[in-house]
N, CA, C and O atoms as a CHARMM CRD file, in Angstrom:
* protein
*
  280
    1    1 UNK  N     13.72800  -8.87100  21.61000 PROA 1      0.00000
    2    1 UNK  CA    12.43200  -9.04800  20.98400 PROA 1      0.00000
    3    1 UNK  C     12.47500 -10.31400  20.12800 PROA 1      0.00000
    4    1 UNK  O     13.43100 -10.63600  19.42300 PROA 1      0.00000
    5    2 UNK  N     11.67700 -10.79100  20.22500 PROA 2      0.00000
    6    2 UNK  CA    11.53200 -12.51000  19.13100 PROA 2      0.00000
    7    2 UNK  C     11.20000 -12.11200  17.80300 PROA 2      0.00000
    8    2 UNK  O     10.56900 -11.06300  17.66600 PROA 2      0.00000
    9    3 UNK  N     11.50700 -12.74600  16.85800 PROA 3      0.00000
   10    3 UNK  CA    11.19700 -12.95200  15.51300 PROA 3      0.00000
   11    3 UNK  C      9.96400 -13.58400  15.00100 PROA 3      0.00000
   12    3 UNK  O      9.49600 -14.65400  15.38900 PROA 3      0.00000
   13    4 UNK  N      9.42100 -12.69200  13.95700 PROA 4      0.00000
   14    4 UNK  CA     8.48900 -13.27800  13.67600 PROA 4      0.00000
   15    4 UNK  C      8.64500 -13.31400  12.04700 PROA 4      0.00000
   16    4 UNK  O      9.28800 -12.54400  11.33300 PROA 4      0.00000
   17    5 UNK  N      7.78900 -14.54700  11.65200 PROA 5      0.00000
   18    5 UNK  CA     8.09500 -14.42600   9.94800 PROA 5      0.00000
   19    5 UNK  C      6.37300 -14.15300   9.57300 PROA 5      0.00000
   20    5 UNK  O      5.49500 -14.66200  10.27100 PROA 5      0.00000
   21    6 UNK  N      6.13900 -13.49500   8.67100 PROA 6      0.00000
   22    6 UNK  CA     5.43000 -12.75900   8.25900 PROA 6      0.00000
   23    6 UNK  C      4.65200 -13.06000   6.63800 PROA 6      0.00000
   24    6 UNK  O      5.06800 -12.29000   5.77200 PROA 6      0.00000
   25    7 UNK  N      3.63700 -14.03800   6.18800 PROA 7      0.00000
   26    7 UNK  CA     3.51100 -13.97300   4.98300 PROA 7      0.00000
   27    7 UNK  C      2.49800 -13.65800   4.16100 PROA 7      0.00000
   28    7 UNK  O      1.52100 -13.58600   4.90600 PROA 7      0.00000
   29    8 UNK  N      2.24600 -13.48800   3.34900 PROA 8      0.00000
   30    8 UNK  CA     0.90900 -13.02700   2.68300 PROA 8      0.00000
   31    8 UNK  C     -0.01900 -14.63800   2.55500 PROA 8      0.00000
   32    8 UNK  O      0.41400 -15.73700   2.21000 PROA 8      0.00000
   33    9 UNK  N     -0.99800 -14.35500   2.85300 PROA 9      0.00000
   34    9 UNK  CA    -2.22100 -15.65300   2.44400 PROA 9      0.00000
   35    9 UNK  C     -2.27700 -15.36800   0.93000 PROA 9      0.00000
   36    9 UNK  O     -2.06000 -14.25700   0.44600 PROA 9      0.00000
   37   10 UNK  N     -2.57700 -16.43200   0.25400 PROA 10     0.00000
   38   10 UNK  CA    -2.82500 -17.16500  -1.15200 PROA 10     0.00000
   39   10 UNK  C     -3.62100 -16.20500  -1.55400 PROA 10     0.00000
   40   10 UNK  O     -3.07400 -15.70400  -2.53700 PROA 10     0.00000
   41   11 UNK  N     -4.68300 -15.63400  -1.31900 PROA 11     0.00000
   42   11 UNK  CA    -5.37400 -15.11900  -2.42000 PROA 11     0.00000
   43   11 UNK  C     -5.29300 -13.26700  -1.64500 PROA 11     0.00000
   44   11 UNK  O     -6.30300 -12.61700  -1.91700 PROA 11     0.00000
   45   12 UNK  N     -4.45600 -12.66900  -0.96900 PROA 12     0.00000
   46   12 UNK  CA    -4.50400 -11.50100  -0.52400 PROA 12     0.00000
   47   12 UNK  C     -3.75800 -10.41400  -1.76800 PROA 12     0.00000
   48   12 UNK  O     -2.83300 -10.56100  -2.56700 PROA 12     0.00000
   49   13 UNK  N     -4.50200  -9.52600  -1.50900 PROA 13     0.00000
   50   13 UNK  CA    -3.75700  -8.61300  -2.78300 PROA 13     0.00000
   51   13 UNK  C     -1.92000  -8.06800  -2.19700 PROA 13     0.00000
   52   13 UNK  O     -1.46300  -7.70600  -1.11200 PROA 13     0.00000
   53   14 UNK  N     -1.38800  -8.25000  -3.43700 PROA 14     0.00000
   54   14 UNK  CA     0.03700  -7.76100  -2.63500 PROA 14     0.00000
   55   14 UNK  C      0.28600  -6.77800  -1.99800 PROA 14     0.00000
   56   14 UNK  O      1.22400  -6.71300  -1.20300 PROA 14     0.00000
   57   15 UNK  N     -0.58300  -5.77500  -2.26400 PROA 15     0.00000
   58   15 UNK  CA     0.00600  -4.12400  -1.09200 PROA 15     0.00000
   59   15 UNK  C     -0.42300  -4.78900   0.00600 PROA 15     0.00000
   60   15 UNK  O     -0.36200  -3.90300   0.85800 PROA 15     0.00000
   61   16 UNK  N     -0.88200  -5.92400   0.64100 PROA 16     0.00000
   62   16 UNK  CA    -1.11400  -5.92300   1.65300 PROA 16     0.00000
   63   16 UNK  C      0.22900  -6.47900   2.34600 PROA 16     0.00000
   64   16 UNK  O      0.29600  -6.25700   3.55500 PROA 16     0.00000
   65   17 UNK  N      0.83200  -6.86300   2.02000 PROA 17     0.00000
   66   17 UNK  CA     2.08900  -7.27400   1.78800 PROA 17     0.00000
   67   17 UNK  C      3.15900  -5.44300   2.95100 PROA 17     0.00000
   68   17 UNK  O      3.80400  -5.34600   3.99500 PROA 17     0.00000
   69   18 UNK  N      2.74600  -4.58400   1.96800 PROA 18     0.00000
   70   18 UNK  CA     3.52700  -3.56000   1.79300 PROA 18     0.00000
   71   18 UNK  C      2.96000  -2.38900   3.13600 PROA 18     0.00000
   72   18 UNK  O      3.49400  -1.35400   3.53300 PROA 18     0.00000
   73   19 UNK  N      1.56700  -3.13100   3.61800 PROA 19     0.00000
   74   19 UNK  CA     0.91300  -2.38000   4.51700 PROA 19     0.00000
   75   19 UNK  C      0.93500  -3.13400   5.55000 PROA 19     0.00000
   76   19 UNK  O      0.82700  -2.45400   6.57000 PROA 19     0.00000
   77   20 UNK  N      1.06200  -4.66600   5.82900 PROA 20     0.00000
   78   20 UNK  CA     1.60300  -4.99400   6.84800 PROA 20     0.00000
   79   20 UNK  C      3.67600  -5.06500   7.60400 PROA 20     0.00000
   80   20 UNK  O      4.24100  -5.32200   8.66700 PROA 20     0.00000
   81   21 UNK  N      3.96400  -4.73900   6.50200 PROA 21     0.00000
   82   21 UNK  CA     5.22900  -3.72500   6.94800 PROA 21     0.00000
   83   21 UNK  C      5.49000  -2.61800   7.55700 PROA 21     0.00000
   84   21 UNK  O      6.36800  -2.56100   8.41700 PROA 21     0.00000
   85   22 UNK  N      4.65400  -1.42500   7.14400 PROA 22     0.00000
   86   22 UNK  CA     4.52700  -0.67600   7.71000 PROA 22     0.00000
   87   22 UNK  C      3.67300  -0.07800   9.06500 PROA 22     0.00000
   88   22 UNK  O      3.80300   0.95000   9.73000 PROA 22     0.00000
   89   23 UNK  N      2.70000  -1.27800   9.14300 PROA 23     0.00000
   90   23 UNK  CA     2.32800  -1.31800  10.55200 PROA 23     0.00000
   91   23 UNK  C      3.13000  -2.09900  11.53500 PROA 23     0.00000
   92   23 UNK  O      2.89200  -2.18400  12.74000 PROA 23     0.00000
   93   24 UNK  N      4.21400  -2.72200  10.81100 PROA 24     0.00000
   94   24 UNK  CA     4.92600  -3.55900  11.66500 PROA 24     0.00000
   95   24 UNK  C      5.69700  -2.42500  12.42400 PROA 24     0.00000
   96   24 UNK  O      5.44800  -2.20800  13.61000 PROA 24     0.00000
   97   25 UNK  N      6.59200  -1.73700  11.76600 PROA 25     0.00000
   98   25 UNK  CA     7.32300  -0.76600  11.94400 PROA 25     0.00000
   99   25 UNK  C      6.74100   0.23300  12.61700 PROA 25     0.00000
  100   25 UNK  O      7.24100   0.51600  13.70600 PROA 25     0.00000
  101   26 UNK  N      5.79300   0.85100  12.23900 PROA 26     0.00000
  102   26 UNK  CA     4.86800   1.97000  13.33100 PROA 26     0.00000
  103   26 UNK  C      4.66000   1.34700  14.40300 PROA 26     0.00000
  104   26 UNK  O      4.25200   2.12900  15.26100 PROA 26     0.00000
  105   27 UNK  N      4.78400  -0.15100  14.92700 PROA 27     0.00000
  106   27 UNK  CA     4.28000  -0.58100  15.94200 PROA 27     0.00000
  107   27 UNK  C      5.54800  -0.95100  17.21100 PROA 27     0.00000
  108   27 UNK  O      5.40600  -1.38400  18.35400 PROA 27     0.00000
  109   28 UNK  N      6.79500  -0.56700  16.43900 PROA 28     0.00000
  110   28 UNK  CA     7.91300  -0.56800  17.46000 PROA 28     0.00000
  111   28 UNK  C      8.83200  -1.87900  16.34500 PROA 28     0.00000
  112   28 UNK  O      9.96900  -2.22700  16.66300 PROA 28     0.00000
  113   29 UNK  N      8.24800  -2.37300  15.28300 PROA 29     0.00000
  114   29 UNK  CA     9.01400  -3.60900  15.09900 PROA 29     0.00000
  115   29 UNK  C     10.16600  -3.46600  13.84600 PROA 29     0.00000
  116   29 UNK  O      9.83000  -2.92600  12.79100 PROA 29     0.00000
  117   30 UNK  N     11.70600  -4.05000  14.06500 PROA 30     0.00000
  118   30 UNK  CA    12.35100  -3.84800  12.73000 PROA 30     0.00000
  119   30 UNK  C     12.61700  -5.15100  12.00000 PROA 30     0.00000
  120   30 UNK  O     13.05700  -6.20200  12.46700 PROA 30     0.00000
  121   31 UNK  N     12.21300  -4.82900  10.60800 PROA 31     0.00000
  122   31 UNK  CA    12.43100  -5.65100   9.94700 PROA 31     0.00000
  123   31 UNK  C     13.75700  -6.33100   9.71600 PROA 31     0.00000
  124   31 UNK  O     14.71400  -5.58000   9.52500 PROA 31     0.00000
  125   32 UNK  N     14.02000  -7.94200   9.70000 PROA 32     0.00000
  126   32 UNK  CA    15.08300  -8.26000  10.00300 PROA 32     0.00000
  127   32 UNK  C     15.69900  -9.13500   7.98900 PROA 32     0.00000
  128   32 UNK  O     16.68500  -9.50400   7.35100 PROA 32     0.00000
  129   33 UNK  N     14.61700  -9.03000   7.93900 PROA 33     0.00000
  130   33 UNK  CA    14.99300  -9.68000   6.18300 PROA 33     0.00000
  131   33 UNK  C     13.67200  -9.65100   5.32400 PROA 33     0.00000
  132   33 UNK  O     12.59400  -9.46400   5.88800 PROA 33     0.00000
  133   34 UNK  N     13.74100  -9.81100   4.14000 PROA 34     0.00000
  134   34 UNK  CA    12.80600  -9.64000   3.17900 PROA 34     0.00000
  135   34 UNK  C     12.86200 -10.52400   2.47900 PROA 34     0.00000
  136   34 UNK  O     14.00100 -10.56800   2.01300 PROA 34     0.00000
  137   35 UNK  N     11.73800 -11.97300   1.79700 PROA 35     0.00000
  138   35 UNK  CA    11.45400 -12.82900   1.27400 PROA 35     0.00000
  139   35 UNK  C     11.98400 -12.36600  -0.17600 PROA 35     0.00000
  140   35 UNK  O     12.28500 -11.17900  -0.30700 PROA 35     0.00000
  141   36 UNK  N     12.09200 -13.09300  -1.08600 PROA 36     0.00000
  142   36 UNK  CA    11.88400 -12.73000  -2.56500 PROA 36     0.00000
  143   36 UNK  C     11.63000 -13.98300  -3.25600 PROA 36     0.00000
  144   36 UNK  O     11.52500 -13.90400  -4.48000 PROA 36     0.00000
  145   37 UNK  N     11.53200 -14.90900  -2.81300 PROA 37     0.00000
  146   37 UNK  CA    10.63200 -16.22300  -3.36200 PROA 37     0.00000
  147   37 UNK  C      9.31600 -16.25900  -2.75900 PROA 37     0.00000
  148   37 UNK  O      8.44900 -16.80100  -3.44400 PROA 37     0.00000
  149   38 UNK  N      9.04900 -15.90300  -1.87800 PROA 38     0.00000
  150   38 UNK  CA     7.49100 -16.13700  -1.28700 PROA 38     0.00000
  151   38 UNK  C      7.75400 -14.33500  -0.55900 PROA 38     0.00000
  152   38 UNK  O      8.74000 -13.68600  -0.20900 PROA 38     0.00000
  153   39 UNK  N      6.43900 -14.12000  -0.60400 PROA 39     0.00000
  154   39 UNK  CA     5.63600 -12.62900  -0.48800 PROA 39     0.00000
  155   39 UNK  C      6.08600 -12.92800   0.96000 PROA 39     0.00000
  156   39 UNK  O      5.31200 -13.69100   1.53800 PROA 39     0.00000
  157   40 UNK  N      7.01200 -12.56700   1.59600 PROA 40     0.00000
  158   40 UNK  CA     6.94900 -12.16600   3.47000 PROA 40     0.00000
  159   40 UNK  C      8.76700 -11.96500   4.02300 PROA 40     0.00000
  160   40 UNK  O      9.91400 -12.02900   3.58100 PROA 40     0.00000
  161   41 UNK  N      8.33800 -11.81200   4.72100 PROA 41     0.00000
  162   41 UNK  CA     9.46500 -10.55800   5.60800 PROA 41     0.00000
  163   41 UNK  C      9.35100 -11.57900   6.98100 PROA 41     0.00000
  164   41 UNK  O      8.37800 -12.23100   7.36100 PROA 41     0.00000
  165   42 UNK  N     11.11400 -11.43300   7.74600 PROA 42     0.00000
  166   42 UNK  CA    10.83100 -11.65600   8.94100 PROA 42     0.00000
  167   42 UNK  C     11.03000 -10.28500   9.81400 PROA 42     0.00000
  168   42 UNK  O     11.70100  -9.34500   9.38800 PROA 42     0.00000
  169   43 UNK  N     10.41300 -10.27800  11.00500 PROA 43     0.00000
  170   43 UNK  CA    10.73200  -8.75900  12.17000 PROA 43     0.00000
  171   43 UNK  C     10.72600  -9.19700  13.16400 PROA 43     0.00000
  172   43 UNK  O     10.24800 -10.27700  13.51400 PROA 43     0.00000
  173   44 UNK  N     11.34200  -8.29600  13.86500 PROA 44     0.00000
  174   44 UNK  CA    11.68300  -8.32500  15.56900 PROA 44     0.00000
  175   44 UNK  C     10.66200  -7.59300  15.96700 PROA 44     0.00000
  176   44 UNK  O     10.54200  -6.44000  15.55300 PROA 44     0.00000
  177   45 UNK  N      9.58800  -8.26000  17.00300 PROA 45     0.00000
  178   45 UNK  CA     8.31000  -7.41400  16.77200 PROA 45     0.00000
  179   45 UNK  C      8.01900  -7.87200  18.69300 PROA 45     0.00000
  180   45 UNK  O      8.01700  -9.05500  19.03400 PROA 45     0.00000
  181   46 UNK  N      7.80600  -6.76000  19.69000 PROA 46     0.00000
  182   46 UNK  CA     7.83800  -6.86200  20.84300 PROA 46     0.00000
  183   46 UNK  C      6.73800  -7.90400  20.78800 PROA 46     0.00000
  184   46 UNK  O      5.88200  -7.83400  19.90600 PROA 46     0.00000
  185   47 UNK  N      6.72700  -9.12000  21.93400 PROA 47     0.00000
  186   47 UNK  CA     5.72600  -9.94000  22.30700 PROA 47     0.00000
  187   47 UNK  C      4.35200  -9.38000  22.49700 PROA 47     0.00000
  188   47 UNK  O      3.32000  -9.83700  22.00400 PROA 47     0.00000
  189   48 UNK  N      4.48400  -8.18400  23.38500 PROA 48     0.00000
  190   48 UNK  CA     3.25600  -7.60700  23.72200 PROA 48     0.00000
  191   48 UNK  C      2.22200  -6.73000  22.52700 PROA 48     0.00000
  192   48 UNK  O      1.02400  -6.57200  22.76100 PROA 48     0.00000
  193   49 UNK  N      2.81000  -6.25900  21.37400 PROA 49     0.00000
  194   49 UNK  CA     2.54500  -5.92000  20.50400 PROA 49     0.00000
  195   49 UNK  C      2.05600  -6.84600  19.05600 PROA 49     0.00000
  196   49 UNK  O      1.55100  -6.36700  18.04000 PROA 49     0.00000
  197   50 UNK  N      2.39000  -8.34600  19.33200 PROA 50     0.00000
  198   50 UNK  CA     1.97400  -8.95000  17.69000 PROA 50     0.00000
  199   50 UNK  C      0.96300  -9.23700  17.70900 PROA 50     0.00000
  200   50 UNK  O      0.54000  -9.75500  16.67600 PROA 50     0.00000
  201   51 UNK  N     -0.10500  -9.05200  19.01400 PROA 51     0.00000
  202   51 UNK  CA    -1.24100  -9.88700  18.81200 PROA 51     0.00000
  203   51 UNK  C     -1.98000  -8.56000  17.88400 PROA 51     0.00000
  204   51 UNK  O     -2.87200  -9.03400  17.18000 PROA 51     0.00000
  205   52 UNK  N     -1.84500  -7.05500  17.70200 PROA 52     0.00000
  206   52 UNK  CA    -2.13200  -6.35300  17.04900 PROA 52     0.00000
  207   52 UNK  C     -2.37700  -7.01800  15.24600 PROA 52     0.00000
  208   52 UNK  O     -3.38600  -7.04700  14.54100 PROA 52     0.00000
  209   53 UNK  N     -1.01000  -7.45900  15.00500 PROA 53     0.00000
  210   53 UNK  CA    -0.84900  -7.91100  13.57600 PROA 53     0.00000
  211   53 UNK  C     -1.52300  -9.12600  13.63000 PROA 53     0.00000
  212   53 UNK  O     -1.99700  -9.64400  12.61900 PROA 53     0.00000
  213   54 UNK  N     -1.59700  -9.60600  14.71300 PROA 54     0.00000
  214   54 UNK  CA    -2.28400 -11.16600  14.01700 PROA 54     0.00000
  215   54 UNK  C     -3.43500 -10.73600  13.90000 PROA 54     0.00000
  216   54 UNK  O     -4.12300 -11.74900  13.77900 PROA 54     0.00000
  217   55 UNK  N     -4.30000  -9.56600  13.84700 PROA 55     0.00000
  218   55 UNK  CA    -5.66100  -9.33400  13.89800 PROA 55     0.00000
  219   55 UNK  C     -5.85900  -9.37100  12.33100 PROA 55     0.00000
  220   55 UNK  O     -6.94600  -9.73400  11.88000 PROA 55     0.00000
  221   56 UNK  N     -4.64200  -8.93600  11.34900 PROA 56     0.00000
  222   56 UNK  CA    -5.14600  -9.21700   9.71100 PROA 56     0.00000
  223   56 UNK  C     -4.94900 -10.01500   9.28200 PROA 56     0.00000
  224   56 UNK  O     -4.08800 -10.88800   9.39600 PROA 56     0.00000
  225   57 UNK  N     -6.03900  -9.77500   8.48000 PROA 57     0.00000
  226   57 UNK  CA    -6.84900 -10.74700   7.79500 PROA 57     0.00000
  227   57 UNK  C     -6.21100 -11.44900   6.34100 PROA 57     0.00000
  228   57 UNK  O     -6.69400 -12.19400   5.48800 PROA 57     0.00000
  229   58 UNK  N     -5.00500 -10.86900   6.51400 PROA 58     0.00000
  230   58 UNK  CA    -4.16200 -10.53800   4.79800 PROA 58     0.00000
  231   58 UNK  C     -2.77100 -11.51200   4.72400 PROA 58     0.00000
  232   58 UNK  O     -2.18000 -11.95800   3.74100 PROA 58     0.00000
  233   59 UNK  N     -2.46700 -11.67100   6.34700 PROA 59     0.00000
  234   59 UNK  CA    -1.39400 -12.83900   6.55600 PROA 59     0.00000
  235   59 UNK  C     -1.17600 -13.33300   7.70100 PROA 59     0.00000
  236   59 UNK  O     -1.78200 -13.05300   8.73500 PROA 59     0.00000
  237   60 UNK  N      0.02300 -14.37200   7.51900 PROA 60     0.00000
  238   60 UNK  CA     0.02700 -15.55200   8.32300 PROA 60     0.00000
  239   60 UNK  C      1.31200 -15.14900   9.16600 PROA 60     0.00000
  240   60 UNK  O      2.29900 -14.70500   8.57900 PROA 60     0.00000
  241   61 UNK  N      1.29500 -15.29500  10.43700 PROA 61     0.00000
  242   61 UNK  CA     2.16200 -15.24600  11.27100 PROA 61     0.00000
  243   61 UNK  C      2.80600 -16.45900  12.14000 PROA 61     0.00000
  244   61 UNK  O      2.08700 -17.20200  12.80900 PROA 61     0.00000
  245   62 UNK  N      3.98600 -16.57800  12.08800 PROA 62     0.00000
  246   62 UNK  CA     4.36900 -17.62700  12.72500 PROA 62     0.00000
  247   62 UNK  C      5.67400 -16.78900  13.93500 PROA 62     0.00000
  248   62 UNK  O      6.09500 -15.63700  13.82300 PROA 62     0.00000
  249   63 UNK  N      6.01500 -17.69000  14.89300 PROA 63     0.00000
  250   63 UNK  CA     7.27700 -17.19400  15.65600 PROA 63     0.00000
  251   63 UNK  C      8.27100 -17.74900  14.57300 PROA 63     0.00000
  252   63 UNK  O      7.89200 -18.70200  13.89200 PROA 63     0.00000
  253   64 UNK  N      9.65100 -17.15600  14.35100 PROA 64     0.00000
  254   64 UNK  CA    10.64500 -17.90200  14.19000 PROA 64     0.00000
  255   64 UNK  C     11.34800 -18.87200  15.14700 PROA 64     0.00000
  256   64 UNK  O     11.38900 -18.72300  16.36800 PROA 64     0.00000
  257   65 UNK  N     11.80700 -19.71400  14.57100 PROA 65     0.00000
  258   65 UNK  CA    12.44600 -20.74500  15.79500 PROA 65     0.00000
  259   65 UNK  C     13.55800 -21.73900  14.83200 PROA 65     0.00000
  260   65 UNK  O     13.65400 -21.69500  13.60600 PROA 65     0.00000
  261   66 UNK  N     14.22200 -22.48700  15.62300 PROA 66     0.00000
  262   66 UNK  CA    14.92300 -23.89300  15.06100 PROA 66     0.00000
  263   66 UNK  C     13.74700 -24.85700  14.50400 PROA 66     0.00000
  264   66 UNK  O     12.68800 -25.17700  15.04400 PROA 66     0.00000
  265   67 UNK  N     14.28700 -25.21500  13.23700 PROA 67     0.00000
  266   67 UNK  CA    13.78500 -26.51000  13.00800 PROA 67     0.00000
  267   67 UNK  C     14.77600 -27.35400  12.95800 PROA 67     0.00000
  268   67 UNK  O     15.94900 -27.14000  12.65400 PROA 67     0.00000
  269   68 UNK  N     13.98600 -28.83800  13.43400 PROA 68     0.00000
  270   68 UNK  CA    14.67700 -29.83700  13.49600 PROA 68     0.00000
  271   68 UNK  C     14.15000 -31.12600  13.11900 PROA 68     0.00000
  272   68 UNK  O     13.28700 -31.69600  13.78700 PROA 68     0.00000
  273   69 UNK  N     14.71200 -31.65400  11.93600 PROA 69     0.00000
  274   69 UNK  CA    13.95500 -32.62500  11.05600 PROA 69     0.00000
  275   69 UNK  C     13.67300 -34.16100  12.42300 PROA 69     0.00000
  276   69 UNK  O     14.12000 -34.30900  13.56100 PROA 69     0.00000
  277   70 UNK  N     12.96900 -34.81800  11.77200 PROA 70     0.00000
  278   70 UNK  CA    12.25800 -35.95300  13.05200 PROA 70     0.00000
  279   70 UNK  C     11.67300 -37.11500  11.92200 PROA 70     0.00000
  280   70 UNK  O     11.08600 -38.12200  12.31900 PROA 70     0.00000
């Protein structure tokens, strides 16, 4: 399953934070680490299943990947 990093938008209240975790997890996905400088979590979250989470409205989803400075 691919990684995804997971963060709260700027002005979202923090349980949303705490409720998009737990739909992560009800949805087949495990959490692989937890932010503590910025509000977000990364998870292993099946492909066929994230377009569910990208439907809120509360945060930002990215794939994880390599970066490579340019």
């Amino acid at each position: 399953m691919p990684l995804y990093n997971i963060t709260l938008k700027t002005n979202a209240p923090v349980e949303e934070l705490e409720k998009a975790k737990a739909f992560a997890r009800e949805k087949g996905g495990v959490i692989r680490h937890e932010y503590s400088i910025i509000k977000g979590f990364t998870v292993e979250f099946p492909d066929d299943t994230v377009q569910t989470l990208k439907s809120t409205e509360h945060v930002h989803i990215e794939q994880d990947g390599a970066v490579s400075p340019h």
